[in-house]
C-alpha positions as CSV (number, residue, x, y, z in Angstrom):
1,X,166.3,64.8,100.1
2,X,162.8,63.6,100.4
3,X,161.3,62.6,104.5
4,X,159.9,59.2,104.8
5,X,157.2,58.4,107.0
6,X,157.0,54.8,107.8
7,X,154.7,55.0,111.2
8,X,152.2,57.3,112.0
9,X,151.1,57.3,115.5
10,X,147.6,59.6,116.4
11,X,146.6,59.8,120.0
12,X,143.6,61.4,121.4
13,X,142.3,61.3,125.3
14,X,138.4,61.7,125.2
15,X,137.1,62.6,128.7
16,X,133.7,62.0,129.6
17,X,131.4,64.0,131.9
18,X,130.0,61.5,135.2
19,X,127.3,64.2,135.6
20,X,124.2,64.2,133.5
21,X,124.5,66.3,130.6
22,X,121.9,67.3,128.2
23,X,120.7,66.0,125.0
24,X,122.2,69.0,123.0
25,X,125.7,68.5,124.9
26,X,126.1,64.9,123.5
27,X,124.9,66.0,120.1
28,X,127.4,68.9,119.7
29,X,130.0,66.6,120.8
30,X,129.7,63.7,118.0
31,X,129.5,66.9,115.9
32,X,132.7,68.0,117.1
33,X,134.5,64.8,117.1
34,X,133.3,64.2,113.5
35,X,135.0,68.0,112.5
36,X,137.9,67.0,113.7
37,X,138.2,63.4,112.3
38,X,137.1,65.3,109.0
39,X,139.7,67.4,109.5
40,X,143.0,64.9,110.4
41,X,141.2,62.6,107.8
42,X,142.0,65.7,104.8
43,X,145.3,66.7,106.5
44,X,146.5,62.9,105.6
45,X,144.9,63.1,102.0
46,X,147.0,66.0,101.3
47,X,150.2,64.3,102.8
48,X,149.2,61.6,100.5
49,X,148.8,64.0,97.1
50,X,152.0,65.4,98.0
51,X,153.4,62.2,98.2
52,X,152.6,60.4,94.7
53,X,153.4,64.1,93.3
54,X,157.2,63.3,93.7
């Protein structure tokens, strides 16, 4: 029996530094945050595939 996903709920707490941080810190964290967007954003593609494959 196939599983049925009608709601998908993705949280994600994002904590910022108050002290100053460096150029290279702020870089290397948009570069991070866009891996793992890139990441959830294939994980759903797949579920998707999978999906319409049925």
């Amino acid at each position: 029996m196939p599983v049925e996903i009608k709601e998908l709920i993705i949280r994600a707490n994002i904590v910022s530094k108050n002290d100053s941080s460096s150029k290279f810190e702020i870089e290397s964290n948009s570069t991070e945050k866009q891996e793992i967007i890139a990441a959830c954003v294939a994980q759903v593609l797949k579920i998707l595939e999978r999906k319409q494959e049925r």
